[in-house]
N, C-alpha and C positions, 0 to 999 in steps of 0.2 A: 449643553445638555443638563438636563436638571428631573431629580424622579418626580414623577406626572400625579396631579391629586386625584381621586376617583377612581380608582379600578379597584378588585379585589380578587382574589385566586380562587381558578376552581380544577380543581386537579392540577395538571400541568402548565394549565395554561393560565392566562390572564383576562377579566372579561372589565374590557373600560365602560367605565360606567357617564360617559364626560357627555355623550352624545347619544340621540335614540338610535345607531345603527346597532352598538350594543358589541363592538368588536371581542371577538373569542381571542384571542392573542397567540401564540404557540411562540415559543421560545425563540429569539433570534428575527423575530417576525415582526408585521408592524401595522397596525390596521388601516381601515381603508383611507384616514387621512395623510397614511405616508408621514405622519409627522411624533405619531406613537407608539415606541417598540418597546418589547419584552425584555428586557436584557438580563438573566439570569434566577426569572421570576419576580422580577420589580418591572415597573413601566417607565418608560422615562418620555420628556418630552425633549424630541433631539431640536427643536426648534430653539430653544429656550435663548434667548438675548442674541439670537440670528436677525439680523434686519436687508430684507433684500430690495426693498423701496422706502428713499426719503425724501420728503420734499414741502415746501411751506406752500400750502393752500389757501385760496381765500373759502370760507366755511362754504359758501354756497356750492361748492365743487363736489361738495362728501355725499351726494346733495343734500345739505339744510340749508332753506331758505329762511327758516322762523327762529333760526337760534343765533345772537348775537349775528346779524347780517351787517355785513360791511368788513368782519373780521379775519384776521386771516389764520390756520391754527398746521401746527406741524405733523405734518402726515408720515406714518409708519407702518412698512409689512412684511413680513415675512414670506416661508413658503407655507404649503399643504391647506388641505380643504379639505370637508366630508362630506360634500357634492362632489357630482362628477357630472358639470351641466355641459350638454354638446355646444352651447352658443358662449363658453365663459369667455370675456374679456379679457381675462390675466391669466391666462392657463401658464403661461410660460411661466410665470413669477412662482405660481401653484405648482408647480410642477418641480422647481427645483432649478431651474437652467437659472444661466445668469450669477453674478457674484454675490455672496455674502459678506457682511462685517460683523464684528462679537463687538455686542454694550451691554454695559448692565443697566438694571432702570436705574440709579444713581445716577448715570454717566447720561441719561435719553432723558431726565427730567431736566438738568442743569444744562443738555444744550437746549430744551424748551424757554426753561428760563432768559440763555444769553437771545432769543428772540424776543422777547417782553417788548425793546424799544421801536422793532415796525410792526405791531399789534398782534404779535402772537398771543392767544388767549388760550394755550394749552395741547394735547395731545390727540390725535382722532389715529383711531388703531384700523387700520382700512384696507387695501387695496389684493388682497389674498384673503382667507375668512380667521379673523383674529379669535373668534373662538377655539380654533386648533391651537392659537396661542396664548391658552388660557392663563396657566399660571403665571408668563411673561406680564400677560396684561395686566391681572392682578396686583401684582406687588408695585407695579408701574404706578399704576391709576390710585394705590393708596401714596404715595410717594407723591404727585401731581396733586392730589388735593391736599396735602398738608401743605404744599406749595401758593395753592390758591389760583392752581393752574385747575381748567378746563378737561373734562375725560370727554371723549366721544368714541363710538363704535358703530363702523360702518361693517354690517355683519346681515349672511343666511338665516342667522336668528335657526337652526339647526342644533339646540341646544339640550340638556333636560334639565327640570326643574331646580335640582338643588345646588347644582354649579352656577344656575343665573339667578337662583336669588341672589347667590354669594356676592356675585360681581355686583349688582345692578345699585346697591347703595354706592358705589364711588361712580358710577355713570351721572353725567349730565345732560347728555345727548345721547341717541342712536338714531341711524336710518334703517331699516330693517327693510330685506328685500322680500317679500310676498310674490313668489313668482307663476303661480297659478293655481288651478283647482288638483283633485287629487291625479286624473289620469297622465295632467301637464309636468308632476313634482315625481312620477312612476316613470313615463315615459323619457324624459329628458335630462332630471337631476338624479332620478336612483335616489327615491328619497319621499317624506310625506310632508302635508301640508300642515296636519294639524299641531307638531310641537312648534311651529311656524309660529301659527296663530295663537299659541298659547303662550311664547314669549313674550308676543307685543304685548297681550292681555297683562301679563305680569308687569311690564317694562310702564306702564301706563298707570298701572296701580301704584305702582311705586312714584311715583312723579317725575320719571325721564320724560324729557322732552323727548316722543318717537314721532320721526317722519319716516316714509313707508315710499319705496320703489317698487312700481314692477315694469321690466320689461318687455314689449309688447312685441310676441313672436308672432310673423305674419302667418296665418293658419292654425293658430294654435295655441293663443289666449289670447286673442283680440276679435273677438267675436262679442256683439252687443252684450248679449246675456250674461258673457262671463266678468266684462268689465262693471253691468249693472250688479252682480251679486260678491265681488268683491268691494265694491263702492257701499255696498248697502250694511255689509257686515263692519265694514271698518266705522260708519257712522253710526252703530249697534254700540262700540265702545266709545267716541264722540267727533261729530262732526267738523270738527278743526282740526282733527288728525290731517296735515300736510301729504298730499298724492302726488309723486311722481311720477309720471307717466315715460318710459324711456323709449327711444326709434329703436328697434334690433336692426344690429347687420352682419351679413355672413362673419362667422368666426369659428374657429377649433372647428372639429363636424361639422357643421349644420350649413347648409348651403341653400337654407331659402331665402328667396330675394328679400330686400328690405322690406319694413313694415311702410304700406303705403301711408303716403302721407296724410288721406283723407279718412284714414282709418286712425289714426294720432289725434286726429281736428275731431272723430265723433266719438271715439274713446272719451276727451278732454268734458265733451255734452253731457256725455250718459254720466260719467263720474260727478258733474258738479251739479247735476239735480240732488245729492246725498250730500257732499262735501262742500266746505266752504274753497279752501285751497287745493287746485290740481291744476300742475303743472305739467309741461310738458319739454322733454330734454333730447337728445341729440336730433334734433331737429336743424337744415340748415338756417 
């Protein structure tokens, strides 16, 4: 547990300023990410050097296909999230279940480093949303690159602006999930699209390398028009931006059938009229 940067007091309570949900805080309490509580009028982030998934990935996994491919980089996550998506993949992890270990970023760069000799090229902060584990990340990712090690962030991109400029100079990757239009990010995540889209816009400015996932929910952003006007927007900022395309399958809530396959194969059409690179992922 370590106290959390970005909030500020307003009467009683605490209002965290880390994320656009904009949590009000009350004493004892903990906003919607479950991973940031009041504790006597400070915020702390109880996540801090908690790691609940590790494991050495080859990069193409995170999914980056365009950034050092062939490599392999040390995958980290913790709990909490500030979605709440009915279809999420790691809700367990998100949620809390499952064991935790305590590191410090000291301790999680230098077992990066003793991986250097089978081609570890650094850290990718992943599989829960690493922006709940902001300050972790931070000190991390300054730590890794004095190292000459590799940052990556596979993240909601759920952020507001002044905590991601902060990070985004020690990033050298991110994939950033764009999970659909406004009624799809209302409906399903409890959440909006546009600080979404105004991450990558920044993440892009800045010279990260961003590749970009979306999930394709059968009924409900994979429909031509929404796949053309997310294709069309992303090649608004440049057409090399890397498209992942994902299969959804029943998970947590949601229990509509998989995304058919032949809607994967004209998703992949419509998006690469705009895009040079779109891929297409959980596919058998």
């Amino acid at each position: 547990m370590k106290e959390a940067q970005y909030w500020q007091r307003e009467g009683e309570k605490i209002r965290c300023q880390l994320c656009p949900h904009y949590c009000l805080v009350a004493d004892g309490q903990k906003g919607r990410c479950g991973v940031r509580e009041n504790r006597g009028g400070k915020l702390y982030a109880l996540n801090y050097g908690q790691i609940g998934a590790l494991a050495l990935d080859p990069v193409e996994k995170k999914p980056l296909f365009r950034f050092k491919p062939g490599s392999m980089i040390l995958s980290v996550g913790t709990t909490g999230c500030n979605l709440d998506c009915a279809f999420c993949q790691n809700w367990e992890l998100v949620s809390g279940r499952g064991g935790r270990e305590e590191i410090s970023p000291e301790e999680l760069v230098a077992l990066a480093e003793n991986y250097r000799p089978v081609g570890n090229i650094g850290l990718a902060y992943t599989y829960s949303e690493p922006l709940m584990w902001f300050e972790f990340v931070l000190a991390t990712a300054k730590l890794a690159r004095g190292k000459g090690l590799a940052n990556v962030l596979v993240s909601n991109g759920y952020i507001n602006e002044a905590p991601w400029r902060e990070l985004l100079p020690w990033l050298d990757a991110a994939n950033i999930d764009i999970k659909g239009e406004k009624e799809f990010y209302r409906k399903l995540c409890k959440a909006r699209p546009e600080p979404v889209w105004r991450a990558v816009e920044l993440a892009v400015e800045a010279g990260v390398h961003v590749e970009i996932t979306c999930l394709l929910v059968t009924d409900e952003n994979d429909s031509p028009e929404q796949i053309e006007a997310l294709a069309r927007r992303l090649a608004d900022l440049s057409s090399k931006i890397p498209l992942h395309l994902s299969r959804y399958f029943p998970r947590r809530s949601l229990t509509a059938p998989p995304t058919p396959l032949e809607r994967m194969y004209e998703a992949q059409a419509i998006a690469s009229r705009y895009l040079k690179y779109v891929y297409l992922g959980n596919l058998p």
